[in-house]
N, C-alpha and C positions, 0 to 999 in steps of 0.2 A: 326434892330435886326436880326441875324443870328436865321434857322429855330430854333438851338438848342440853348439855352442861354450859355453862355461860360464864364469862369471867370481863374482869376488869383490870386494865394495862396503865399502871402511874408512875413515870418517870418524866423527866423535864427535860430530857432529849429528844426531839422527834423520831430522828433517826432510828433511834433506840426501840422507842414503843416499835415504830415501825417492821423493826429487822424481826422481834420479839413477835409480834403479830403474824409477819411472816412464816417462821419457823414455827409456829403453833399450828397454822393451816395448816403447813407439811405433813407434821408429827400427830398431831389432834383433829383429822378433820371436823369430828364431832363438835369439835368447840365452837362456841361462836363468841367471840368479842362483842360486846355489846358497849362498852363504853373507854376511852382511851380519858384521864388526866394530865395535865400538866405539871399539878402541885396539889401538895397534902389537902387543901382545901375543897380542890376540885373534883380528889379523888373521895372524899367524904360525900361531896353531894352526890357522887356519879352514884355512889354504892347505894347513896340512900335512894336513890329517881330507879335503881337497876335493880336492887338486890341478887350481886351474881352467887353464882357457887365458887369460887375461885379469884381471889386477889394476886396477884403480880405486882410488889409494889417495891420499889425505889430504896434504899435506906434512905438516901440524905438529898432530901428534894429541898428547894426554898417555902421559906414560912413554914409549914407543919409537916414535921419528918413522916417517913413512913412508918416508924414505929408510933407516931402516937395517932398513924390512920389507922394500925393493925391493932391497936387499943379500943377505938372509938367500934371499930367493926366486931372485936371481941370474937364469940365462937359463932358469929353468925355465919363465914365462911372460911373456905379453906386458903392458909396464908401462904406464899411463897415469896421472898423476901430476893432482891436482887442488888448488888451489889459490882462496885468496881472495886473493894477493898477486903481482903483475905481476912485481913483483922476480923471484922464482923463478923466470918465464918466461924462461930464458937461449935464447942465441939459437940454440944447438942445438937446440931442442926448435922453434922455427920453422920448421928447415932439416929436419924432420920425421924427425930421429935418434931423439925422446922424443916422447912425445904428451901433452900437458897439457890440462889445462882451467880456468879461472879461472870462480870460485862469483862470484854465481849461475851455473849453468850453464845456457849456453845451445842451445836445440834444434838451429841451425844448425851450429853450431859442433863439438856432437856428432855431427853428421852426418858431416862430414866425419872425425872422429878413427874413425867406425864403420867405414868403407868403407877407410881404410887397414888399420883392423885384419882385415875380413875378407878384404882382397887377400890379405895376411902369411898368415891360416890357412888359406884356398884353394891357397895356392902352399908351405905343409907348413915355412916361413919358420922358422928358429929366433929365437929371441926373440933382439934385441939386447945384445950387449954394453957395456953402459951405465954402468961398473966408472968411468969416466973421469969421467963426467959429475954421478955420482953422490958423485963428492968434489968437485967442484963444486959441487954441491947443498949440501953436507954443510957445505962452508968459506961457502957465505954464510949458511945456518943460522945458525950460528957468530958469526958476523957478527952477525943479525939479536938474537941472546941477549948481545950482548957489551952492547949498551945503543942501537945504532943504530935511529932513528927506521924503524918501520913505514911500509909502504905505507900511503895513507889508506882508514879502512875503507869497504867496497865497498857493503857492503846488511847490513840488522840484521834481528833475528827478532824479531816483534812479534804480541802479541794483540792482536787489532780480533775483538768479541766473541765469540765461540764457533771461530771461524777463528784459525789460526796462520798467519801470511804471513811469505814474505820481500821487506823491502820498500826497493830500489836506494834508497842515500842520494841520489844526483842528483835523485831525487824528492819527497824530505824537505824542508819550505816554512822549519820551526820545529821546537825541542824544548822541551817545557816539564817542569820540574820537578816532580813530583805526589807527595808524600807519598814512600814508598818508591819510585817508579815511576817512568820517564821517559814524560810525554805525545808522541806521535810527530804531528804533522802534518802529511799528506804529500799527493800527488795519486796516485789507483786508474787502473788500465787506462784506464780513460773520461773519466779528465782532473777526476775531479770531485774536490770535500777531503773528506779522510778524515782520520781518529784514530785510532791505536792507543796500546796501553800496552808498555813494553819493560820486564822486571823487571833493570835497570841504571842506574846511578847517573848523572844529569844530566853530573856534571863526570868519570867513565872514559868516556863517550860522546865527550865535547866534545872528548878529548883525543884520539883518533883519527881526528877529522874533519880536514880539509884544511883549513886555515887561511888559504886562500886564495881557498878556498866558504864558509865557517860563519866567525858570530864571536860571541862571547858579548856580550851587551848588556845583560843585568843577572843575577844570581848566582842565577836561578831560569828562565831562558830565552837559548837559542844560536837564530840564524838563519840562513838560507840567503840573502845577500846577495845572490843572481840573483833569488828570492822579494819582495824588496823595492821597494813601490811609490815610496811618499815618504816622511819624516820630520818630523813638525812638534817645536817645543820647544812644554816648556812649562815653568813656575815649576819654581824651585828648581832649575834646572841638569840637568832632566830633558828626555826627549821621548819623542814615541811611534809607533810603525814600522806603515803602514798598509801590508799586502801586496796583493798583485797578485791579483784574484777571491778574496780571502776577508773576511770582517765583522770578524774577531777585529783589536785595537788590539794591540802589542805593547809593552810598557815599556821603558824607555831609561837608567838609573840614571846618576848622576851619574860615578861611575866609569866608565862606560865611552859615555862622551858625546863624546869625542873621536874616537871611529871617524865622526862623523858630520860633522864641524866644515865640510866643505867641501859639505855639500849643502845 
């Protein structure tokens, strides 16, 4: 173990490494990031030019996952594996065999994955043998590529003007259609509405949302049905969706008027 503990951050979000790097300063002064990746490829040479004590790495990065980077790196360091998707979280990684983290990544939650890792490199810990679990990983990967429905996406990356946010879909009131752009309408830290723009198409958004939270209600706007005040009709087999503390009316097309029939 180098005097300072050292680690390596691979994910293909900027933002991501970035917020992640941050939150480590906080938490880990000790640590020093010595090398950030883009992709499985880059996070192989980094590890190899670095050799840190501690990987941070991606599930599902483009070209070489992060499980077949946390293969190539084997027990040379210690793994933490980070995710947008629950699924992944298998329940060895609870029983704190793996150490995971589910994006957004949260401070607490970080904490706690910090302090086992610095027990592990206080006590001179060789990294675990993870060989097992890692084609566990590898077979639901597999899985997830064969055509199997996705977990529902978690949080999207959104410009609200000059600021890049990520912002938890449970927050999300409405999306609306905008030219090239998805409009984001969501509630900020302080509860208040906000907007942002996401450069993603209305209908690949809609189809990763939970269909159990969101519903599409005309071919230019999806809603958040917790977000929902009342519904009035109106002519022509339409109606219009009045939300919970916002001004904005929402439209209701004839098509898709039967989500509403019973209210």
């Amino acid at each position: 173990m180098s005097p300072r503990p050292t680690a390596l951050i691979a994910d293909d979000e900027p933002l991501l490494r970035e917020a992640l790097e941050g939150l480590l300063t906080k938490i880990w002064p000790e640590l020093q990031v010595v090398a950030q990746a883009r992709n499985g490829r880059e996070a192989i040479e980094a590890f190899e030019n670095h050799g840190p004590d501690v990987c941070f790495l991606d599930v599902l990065m483009p070209g070489i996952s992060g499980i077949e980077v946390a293969r190539h790196i084997g027990r040379q360091a210690h793994l933490v594996f980070v995710t947008a998707y629950d699924e992944y979280a298998v329940q060895a990684f609870a029983a704190g065999v793996l150490d995971y983290l589910v994006k957004p990544v949260e401070e607490t939650r970080l904490a706690e994955t910090v302090r086992r890792l610095e027990e592990r490199l206080r006590a001179s810990e060789p990294a675990l043998n993870t060989e097992a679990l890692l084609q566990q990983l590898a077979e639901q990967l597999a899985t997830h590529h064969d055509g199997s429905a996705p977990a529902p996406l978690r949080w999207v990356r959104a410009q609200a003007g000059e600021t890049l946010r990520l912002i938890a879909v449970d927050d999300i009131e409405y999306l609306r259609s905008d030219t090239k752009y998805t409009r984001i309408a969501w509630r900020d830290d302080a509860g208040r509405p906000a907007e942002a723009l996401v450069r993603t198409a209305l209908k690949e958004l809609a189809a990763q949302l939970d269909p159990a939270q969101f519903a599409q209600v005309h071919r230019s706007v999806v809603v958040n049905l917790q977000a929902v005040d009342h519904v009035t009709r109106g002519d022509n087999e339409t109606a219009d969706i009045h939300l919970k503390g916002r001004e904005e009316v929402l439209p209701v097309s004839r098509r898709y008027l039967h989500l509403f029939r019973q209210m």
